[in-house]
N, C-alpha and C positions, 0 to 999 in steps of 0.2 A: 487592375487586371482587365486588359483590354477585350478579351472572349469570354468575362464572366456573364453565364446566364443563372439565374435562379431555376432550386431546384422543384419542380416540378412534382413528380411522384414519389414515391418512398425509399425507390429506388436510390434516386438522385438524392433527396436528404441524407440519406445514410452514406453513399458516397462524399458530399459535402462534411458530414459530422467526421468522419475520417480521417480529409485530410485536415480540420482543424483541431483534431486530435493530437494529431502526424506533426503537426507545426505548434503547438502549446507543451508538447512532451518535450521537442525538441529544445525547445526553450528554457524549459524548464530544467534541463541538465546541462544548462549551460550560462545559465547566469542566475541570480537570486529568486524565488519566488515572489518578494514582495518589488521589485522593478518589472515584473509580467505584468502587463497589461491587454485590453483587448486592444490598443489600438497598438502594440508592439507585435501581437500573434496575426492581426490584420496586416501588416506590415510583413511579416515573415511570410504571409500565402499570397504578398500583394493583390491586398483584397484590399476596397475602401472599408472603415468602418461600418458603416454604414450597408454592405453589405455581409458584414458579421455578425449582424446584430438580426440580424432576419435569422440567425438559426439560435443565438446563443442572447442573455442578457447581461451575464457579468462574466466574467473569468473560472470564476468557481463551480459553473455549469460545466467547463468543459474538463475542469480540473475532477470532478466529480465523477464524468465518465470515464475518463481515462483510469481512476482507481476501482472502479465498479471493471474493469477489463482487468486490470491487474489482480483484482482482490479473486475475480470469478477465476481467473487461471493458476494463482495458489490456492483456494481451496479444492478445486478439482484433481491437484497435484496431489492433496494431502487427502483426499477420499481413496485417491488410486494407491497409493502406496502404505494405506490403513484402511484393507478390505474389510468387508462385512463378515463377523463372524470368526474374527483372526484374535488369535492373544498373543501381545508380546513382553518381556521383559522392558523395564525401565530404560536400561542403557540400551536396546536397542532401539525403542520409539527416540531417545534423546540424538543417537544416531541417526537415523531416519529422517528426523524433524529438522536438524541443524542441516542434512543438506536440501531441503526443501527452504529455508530461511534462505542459505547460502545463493541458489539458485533465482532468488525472488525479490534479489537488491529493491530492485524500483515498485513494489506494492509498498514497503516498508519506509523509503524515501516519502514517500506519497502519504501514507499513513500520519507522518508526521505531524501532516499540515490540515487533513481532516478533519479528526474534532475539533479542533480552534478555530479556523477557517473557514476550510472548502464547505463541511456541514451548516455551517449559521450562513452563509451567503445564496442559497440557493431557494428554489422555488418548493413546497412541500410535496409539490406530485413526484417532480424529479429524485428528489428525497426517499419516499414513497417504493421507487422503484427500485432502489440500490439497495436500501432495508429489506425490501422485498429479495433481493438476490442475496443479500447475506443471510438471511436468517434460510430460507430455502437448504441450502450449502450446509448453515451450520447447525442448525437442529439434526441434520443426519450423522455429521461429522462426532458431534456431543456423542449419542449413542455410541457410534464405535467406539471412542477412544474408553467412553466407559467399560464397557465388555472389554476389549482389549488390553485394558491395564487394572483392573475392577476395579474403579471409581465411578462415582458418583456422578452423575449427566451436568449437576451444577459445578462436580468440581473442573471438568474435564473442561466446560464453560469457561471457567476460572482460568485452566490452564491456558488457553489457547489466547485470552486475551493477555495474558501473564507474558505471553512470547510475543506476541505484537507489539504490546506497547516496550518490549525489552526491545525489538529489535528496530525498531520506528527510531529510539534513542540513542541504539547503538550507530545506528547507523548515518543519524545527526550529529553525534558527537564531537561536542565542542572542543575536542583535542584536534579537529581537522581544520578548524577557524584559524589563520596566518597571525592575527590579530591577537588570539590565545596562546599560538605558538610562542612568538615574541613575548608577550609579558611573563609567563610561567620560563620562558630562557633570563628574562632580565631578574627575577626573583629566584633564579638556579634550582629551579624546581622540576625537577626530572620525572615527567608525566607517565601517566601507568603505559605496558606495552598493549597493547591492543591485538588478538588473534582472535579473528571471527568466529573459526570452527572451533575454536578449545572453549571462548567464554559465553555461546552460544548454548554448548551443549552441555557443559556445566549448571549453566542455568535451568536450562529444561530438565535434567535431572533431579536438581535441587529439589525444583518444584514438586516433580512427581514423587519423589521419596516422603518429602514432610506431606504429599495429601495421603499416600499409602496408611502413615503412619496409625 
């Protein structure tokens, strides 16, 4: 990058962290997670290494923030459309909820690679500060859904991480691997149908019916 200068004030950092946001996301929906590297995402902003490494230390830093952007704009999603003080029916939160999932492909993409991953590679401050944005979010979020469906603050906990990890999975789904494809045809095994909103919200219902119970 022949007009790269280092960023200066905070300003400038956050603009830099941006676009190597803007160019690891990109990346990242476009070929495998485990072939990203820093010196591929360096590559992609035609940056030297070398000057990637003054904002970031591994990959999982930036993978990090980008789901800390994703995570912070579905739960704001899920605050705004489960006001404070609202009570709804089962099938309508499962309603609700599945197009909120629907709409937030790439938190749930990302989530994937999270716990196994992006969390054990990163530095404890950075850490530190995404914990800090989750729990902020979702200690309010608990509350409502309790009141709003009369459960429990742990079960309502329960629930929310019941649909992330369902939909972190659903959304990996090794029926989409070419390689799966192929052997489950050579063994004439005719793989389940897959529709987002019907087995989304099915699920979220399930859920909330057996904690009513």
């Amino acid at each position: 990058m022949a007009d790269y200068k280092r960023a200066r004030s905070d300003e400038q950092k956050e603009e830099r962290m941006s676009q190597i946001k803007k160019a690891a996301d990109e990346l990242f929906k476009s070929m495998p997670y485990t072939e990203i590297t820093l010196s591929t995402i360096a590559e992609k902003l035609d940056w030297s290494r070398a000057n990637l490494y003054k904002y970031v230390t591994t990959k999982e830093e930036i993978y990090l923030e980008i789901e800390q952007d994703r995570m912070t704009e579905y739960l704001e999603s899920l605050l705004t459309v489960f006001p404070e003080g609202c009570r709804f029916t089962p099938e309508t939160v499962a309603e609700i909820w599945t197009a909120q999932v629907v709409s937030h492909e790439d938190y749930f993409r990302y989530v994937a690679f999270l716990l196994t991953i992006i969390e054990r590679n990163v530095t404890v401050e950075r850490l530190t500060v995404f914990k800090k944005t989750y729990y902020d979010h979702a200690f309010i979020l608990q509350k409502r859904l309790s009141y709003a469906l009369g459960i429990t603050e742990e079960q309502a906990d329960n629930l929310f991480l019941a649909i992330m990890n369902y939909g972190a999975s659903y959304f990996a789904n090794c029926q989409t691997n070419p390689l799966i494809i192929q052997a489950l045809k050579t063994l004439k095994i005719k793989p389940k149908e897959l529709n987002l909103e019907r087995d989304v919200k099915d699920f979220i219902l399930m859920n909330i019916e057996w904690m009513k119970k």
